[in-house]
C-alpha positions in Angstrom: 23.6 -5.8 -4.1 21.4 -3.0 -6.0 24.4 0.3 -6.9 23.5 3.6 -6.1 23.1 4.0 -10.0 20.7 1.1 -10.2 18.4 2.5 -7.5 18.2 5.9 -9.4 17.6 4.5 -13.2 14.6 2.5 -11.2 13.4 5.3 -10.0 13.7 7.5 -13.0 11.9 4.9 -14.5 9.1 4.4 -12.6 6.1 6.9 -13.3 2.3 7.0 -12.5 1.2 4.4 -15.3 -1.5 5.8 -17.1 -1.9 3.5 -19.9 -2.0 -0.2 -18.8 -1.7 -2.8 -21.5 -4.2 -5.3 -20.9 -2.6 -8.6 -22.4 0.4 -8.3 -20.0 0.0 -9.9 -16.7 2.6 -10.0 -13.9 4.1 -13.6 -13.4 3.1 -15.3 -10.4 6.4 -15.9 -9.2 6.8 -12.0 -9.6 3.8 -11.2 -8.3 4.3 -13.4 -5.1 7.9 -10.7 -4.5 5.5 -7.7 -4.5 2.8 -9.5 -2.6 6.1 -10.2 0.1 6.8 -6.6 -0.1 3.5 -5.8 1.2 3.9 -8.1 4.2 7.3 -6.8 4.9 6.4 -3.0 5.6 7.0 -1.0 8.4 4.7 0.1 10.2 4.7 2.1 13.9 4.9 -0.2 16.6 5.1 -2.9 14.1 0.9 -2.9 14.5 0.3 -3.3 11.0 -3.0 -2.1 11.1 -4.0 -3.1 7.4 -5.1 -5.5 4.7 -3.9 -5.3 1.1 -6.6 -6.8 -1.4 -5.3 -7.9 -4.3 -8.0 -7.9 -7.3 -7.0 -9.8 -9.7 -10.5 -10.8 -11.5 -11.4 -8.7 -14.9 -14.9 -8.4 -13.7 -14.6 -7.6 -10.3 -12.0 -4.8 -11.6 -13.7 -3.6 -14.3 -17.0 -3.4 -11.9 -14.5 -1.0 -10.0 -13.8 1.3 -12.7 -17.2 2.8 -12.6 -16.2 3.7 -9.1 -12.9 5.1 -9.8 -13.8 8.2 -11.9 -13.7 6.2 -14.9 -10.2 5.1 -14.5 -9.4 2.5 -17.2 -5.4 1.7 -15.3 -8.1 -0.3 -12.6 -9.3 -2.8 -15.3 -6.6 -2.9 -17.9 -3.6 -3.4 -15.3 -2.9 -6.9 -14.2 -3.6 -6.9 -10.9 -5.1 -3.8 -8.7 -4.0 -3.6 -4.8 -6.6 -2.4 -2.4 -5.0 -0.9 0.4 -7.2 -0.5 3.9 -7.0 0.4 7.1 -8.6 -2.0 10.2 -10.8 0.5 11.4 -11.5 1.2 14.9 -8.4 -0.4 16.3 -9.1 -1.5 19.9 -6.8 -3.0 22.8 -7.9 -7.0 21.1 -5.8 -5.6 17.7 -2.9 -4.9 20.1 -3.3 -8.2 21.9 -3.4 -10.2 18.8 -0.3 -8.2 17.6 1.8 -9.2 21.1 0.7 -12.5 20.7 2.2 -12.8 17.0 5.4 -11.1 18.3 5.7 -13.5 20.8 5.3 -16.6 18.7 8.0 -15.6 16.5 10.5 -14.0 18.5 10.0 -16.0 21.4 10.1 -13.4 23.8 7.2 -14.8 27.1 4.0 -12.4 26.9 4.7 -11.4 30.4 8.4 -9.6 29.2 6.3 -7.7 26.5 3.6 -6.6 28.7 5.0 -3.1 29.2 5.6 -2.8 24.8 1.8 -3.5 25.0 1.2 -0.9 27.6 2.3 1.7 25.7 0.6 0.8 22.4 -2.5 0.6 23.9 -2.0 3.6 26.0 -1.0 5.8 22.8 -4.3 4.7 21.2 -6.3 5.8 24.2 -4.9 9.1 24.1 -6.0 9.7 20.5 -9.2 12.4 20.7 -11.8 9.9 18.7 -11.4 7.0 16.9 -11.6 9.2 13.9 -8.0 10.0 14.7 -7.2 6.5 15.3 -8.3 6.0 11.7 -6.2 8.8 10.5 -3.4 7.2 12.1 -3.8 3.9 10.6 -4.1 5.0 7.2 -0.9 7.2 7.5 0.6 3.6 8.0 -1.0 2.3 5.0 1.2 5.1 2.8 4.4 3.6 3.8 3.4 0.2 2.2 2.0 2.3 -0.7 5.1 3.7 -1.1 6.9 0.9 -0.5 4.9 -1.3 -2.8 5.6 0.8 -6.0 9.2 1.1 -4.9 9.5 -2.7 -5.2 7.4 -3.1 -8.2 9.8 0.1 -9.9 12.9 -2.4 -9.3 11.5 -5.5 -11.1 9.7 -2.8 -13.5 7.0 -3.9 -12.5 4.4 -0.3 -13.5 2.3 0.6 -10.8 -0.2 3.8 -10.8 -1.3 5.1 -7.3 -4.7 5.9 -7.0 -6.9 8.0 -4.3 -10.2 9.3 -7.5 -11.8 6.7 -6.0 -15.3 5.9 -4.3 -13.8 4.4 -0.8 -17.3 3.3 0.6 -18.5 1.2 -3.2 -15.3 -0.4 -2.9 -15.7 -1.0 1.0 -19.1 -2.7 -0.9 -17.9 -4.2 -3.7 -15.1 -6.4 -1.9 -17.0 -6.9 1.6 -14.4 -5.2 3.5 -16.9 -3.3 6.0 -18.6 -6.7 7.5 -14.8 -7.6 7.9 -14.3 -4.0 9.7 -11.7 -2.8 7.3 -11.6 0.5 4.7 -10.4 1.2 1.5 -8.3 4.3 1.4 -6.2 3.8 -1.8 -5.5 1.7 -4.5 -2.4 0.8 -7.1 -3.2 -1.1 -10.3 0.3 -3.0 -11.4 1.0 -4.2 -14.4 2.7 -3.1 -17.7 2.6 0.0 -19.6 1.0 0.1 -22.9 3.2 0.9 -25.9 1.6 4.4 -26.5 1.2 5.7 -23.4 2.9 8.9 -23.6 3.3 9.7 -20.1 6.3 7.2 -20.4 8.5 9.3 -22.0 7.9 12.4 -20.7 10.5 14.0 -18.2 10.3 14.1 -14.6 8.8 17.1 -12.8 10.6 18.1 -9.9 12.0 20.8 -7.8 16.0 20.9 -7.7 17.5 19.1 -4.6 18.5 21.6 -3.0 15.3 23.6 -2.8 13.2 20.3 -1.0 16.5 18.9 0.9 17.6 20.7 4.2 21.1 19.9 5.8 21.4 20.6 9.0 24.9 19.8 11.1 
């Protein structure tokens, strides 16, 4: 099991990559971990209302860059995660997803009717499906987060990214004929030797001025 300790000098060592070396790719059998990650998040209702695209081709990357504010961490990092939402989630999204939870716990569609009630019922109440977009792509944070989390304890450097151009990369990677949208992206790879933002400190407010006990 990970210590407390361990957790922390992950952590600590994890920063916002923004130097990449290019000759360093991630192994696959790493990769595959952090790909599993991915599949593994949490999401509300468990509706998983994503895809993560994982670019891994220089070209296709470094055709990216030009739509990432010039970003070199998008073509220099081994691999670069795409992370979008399925937009305009409808009550077939939820039915696919009662489907897949009854496969694999086993639980009859009838017993889970009333589950799927109330997703599809919380979606209806949303004002326009601008909101239920919103919604989504809050989801689509937690595996962000999640993502560089895992990648921070196999040190594994990973660079979140939102200076992008969502709609080119929507283009680029045919996501909108497949009704999905980009909303950010995290190159991973491994720093480069002189990227200084390695060894500078941490930035952040004491403990007890962001954390609030209460009871």
């Amino acid at each position: 099991m990970t210590t407390p300790e361990q957790l922390l000098q992950q952590l600590h060592w994890r920063y916002a990559t923004k130097k990449f070396d290019p000759t360093k790719a991630i192994p696959d059998d790493l990769w595959q971990t952090l790909e599993k990650s991915l599949v593994l998040t949490p999401s509300s209702f468990g509706l998983q209302p994503w895809k993560f695209v994982v670019v891994r081709d220089p070209a296709i990357r470094q055709q990216l860059v030009e739509h990432s504010w010039g970003q070199s961490q998008v073509g220099d990092a081994s691999h670069t995660v795409v992370f979008a939402i399925k937009k305009g989630l409808s009550n077939a999204d939820v039915d696919h997803y009662i489907a897949r939870l009854s496969e694999v716990q086993g639980t009859p569609l009838e017993v889970l009717q009333g589950f799927s009630d109330v997703i599809k019922g919380f979606l209806e109440k949303m004002p326009d499906q601008a909101a239920v977009d919103a919604w989504a792509a809050k989801q689509v944070y937690i595996a962000l987060g999640q993502f560089m989390a895992a990648a921070a304890m196999l040190e594994v450097d990973t660079c979140p990214m939102e200076g992008i151009n969502p709609p080119k990369y929507d283009e680029i990677l045919g996501l909108a004929e497949q009704g999905y949208g980009t909303i950010v992206i995290c190159p991973a790879g491994y720093r480069a030797a002189d990227d200084k933002s390695a060894t500078r400190p941490k930035v952040r407010f004491p403990a007890e001025e962001v954390v609030m006990h209460v009871g």
